[in-house]
N, C-alpha and C positions, 0 to 999 in steps of 0.2 A: 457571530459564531453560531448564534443560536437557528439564525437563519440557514447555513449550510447545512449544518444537522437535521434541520427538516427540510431540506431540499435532499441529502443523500440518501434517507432514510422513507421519504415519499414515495419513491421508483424503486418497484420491485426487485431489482436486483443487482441493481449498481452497489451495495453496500459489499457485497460476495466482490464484483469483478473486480471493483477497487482493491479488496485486499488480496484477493491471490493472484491478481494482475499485478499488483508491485512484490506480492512474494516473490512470482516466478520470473519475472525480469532482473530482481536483484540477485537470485537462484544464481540463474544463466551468466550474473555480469562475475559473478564468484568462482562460477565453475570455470568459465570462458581466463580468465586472469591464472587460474591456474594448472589449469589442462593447455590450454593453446598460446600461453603469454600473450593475449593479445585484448586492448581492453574492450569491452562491447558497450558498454553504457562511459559518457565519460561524467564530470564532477557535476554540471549544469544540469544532466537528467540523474542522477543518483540523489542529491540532495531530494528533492521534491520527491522523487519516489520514498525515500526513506521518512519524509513527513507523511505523507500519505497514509504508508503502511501504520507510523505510529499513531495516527490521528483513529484510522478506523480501528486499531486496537483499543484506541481508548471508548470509542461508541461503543463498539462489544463487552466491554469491561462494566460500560455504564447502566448495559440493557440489561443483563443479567446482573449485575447489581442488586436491581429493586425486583427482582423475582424474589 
């Protein structure tokens, strides 16, 4: 685990696209479910998204932490 964290956190900016890249895809599968009844993400890509988002909530949580 400790390896991932300093792999996501290495590259300048992947830590950003990861999280508002799964925000706004879960956004869209929210919106989409109940604006157009129609599903846009199904259970296969929602899970993983939804680890994602929590995992880099929790680096963010962790970096300002120790400030």
């Amino acid at each position: 685990m400790e390896k991932l964290e300093k792999f996501i956190l290495s590259i300048k900016y992947l830590p950003a696209i990861l999280y508002f890249g799964s925000v706004v895809l879960l956004a869209y599968d929210f919106y989409s479910d109940i604006s157009n009844e129609t599903e846009f993400l199904n259970e296969y890509l929602k899970t993983p998204l939804i680890i994602i988002f929590c995992y880099m909530t929790y680096l963010g949580v962790k970096k300002y932490q120790k400030k």
